[in-house]
C-alpha positions as a Markdown table, in Angstrom:
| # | Residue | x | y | z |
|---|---|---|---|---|
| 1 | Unk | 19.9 | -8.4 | 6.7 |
| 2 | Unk | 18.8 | -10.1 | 9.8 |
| 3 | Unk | 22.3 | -8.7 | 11.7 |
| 4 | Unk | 20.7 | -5.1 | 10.7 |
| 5 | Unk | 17.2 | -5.5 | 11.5 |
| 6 | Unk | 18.5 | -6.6 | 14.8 |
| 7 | Unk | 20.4 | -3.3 | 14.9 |
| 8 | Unk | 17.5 | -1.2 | 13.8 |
| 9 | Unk | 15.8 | -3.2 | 16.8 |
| 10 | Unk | 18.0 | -2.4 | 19.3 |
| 11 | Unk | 18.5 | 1.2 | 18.5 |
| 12 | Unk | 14.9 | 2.2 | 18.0 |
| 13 | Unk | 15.3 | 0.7 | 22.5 |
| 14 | Unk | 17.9 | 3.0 | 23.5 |
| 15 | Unk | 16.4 | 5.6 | 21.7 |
| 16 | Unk | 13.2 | 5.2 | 23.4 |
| 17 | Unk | 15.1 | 4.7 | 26.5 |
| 18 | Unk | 16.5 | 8.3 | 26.1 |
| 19 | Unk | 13.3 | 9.7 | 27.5 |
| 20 | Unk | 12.9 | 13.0 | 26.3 |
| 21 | Unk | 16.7 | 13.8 | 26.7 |
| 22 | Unk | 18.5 | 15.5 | 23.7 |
| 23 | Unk | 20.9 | 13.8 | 21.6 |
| 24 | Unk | 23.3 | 13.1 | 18.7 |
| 25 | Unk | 23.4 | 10.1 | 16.9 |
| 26 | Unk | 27.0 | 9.3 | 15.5 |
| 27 | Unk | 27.3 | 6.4 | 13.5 |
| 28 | Unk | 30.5 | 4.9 | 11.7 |
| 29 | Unk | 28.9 | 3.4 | 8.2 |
| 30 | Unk | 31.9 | 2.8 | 6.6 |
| 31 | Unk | 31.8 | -0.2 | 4.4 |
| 32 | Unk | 28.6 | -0.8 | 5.2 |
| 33 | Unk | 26.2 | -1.8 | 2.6 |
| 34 | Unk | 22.9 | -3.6 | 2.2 |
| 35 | Unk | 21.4 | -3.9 | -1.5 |
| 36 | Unk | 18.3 | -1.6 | -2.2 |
| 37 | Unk | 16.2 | -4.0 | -3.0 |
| 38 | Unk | 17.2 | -6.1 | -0.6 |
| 39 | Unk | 15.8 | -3.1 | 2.1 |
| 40 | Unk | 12.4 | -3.4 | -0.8 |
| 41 | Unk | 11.4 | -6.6 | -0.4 |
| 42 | Unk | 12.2 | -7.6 | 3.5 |
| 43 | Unk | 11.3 | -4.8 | 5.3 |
| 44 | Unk | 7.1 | -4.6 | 5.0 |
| 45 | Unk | 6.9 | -1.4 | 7.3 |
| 46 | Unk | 9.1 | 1.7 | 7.6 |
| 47 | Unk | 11.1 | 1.5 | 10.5 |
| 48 | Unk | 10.1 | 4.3 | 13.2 |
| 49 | Unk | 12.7 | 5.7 | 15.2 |
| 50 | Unk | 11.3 | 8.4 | 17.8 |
| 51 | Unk | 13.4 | 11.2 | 17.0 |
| 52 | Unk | 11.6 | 13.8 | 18.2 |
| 53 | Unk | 14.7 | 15.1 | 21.0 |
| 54 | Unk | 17.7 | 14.1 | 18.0 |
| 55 | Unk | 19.7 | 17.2 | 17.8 |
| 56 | Unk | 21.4 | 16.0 | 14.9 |
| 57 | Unk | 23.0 | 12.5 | 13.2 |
| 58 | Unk | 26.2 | 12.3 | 11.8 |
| 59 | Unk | 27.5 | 9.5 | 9.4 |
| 60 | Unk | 31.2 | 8.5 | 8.3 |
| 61 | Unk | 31.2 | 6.4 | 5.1 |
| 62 | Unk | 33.5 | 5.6 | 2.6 |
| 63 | Unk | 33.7 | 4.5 | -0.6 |
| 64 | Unk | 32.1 | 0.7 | 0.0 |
| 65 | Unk | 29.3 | 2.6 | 1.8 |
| 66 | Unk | 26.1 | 2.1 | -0.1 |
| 67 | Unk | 23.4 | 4.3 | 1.7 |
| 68 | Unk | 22.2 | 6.5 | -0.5 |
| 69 | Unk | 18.4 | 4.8 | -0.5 |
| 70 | Unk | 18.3 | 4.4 | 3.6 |
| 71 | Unk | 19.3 | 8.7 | 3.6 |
| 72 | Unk | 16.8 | 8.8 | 1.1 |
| 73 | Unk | 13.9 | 7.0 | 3.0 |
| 74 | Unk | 14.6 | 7.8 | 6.7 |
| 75 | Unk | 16.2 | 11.1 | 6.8 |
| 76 | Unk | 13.3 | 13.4 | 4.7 |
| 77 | Unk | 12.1 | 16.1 | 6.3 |
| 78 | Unk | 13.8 | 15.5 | 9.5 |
| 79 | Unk | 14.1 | 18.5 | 12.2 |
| 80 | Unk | 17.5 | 17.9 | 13.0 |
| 81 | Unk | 20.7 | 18.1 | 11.1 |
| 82 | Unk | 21.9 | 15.4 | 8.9 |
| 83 | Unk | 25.6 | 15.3 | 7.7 |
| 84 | Unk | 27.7 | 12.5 | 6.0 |
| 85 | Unk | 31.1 | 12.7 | 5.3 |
| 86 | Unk | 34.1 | 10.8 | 4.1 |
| 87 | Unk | 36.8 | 12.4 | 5.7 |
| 88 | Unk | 37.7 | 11.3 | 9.6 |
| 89 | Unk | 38.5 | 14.9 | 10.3 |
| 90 | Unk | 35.8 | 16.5 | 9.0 |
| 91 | Unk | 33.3 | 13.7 | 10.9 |
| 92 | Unk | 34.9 | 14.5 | 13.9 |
| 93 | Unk | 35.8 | 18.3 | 13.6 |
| 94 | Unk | 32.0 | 18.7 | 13.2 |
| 95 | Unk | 31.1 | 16.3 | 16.3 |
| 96 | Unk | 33.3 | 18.3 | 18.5 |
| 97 | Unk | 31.4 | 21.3 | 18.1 |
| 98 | Unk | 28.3 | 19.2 | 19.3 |
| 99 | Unk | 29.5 | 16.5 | 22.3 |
| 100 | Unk | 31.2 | 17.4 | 25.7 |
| 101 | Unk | 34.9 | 16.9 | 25.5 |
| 102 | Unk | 34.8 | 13.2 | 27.2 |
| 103 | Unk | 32.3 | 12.2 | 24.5 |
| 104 | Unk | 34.9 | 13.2 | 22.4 |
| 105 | Unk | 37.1 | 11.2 | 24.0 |
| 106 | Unk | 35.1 | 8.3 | 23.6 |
| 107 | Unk | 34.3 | 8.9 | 19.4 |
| 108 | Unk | 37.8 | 9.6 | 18.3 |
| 109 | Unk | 39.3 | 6.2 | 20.3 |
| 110 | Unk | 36.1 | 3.8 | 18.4 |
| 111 | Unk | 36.8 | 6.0 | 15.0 |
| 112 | Unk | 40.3 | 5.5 | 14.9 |
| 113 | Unk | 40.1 | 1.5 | 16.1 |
| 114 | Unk | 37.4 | 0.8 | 14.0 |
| 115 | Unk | 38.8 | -1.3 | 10.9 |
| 116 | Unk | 35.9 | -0.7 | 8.5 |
């Protein structure tokens, strides 16, 4: 828990650090996993996230990912686009149409040396 609220931590920064520039948040889930009511009883506040210039968030799981209750929570009425998906290709068939070729670049090498 600690290892994600550390995460949480460091994202809400470089979000903040974006500075009114759009973005797209792409974010490899797979096998990740933290117990509902684990998320219940720890974390006292919602997490804010200033997502105000998010064009849209993409998330690759797999079948170990246990998420449904953070998509749930975070992700209602969002103004952006919100997709999850299993499957490689789709995750990165629909990035493509978003990032600039050398992002692309960039997401299919981490993707495909990842070992969930």
């Amino acid at each position: 828990m600690v290892t994600n609220v550390n995460y949480l931590g460091e994202l809400a920064d470089v979000l903040q650090d974006r500075r009114g520039k759009p973005f797209h948040l792409l974010v490899d889930m797979r096998s990740w996993s933290i117990p509902n009511t684990d998320i219940s009883r720890r974390i006292k506040e919602p997490v804010q996230l200033d997502r105000r210039n998010q064009l849209s968030e993409f998330w690759l799981e797999d079948d170990k990912t246990d998420a449904n209750h953070i998509a749930e929570k975070f992700f209602e009425n969002q103004p952006f686009i919100f997709n999850r998906t299993n499957d490689v290709t789709t995750f990165l068939s629909d990035v493509t149409k978003r990032v600039e070729p050398s992002v692309m670049d960039y997401v299919t090498s981490w993707i495909h040396t990842a070992t969930p």
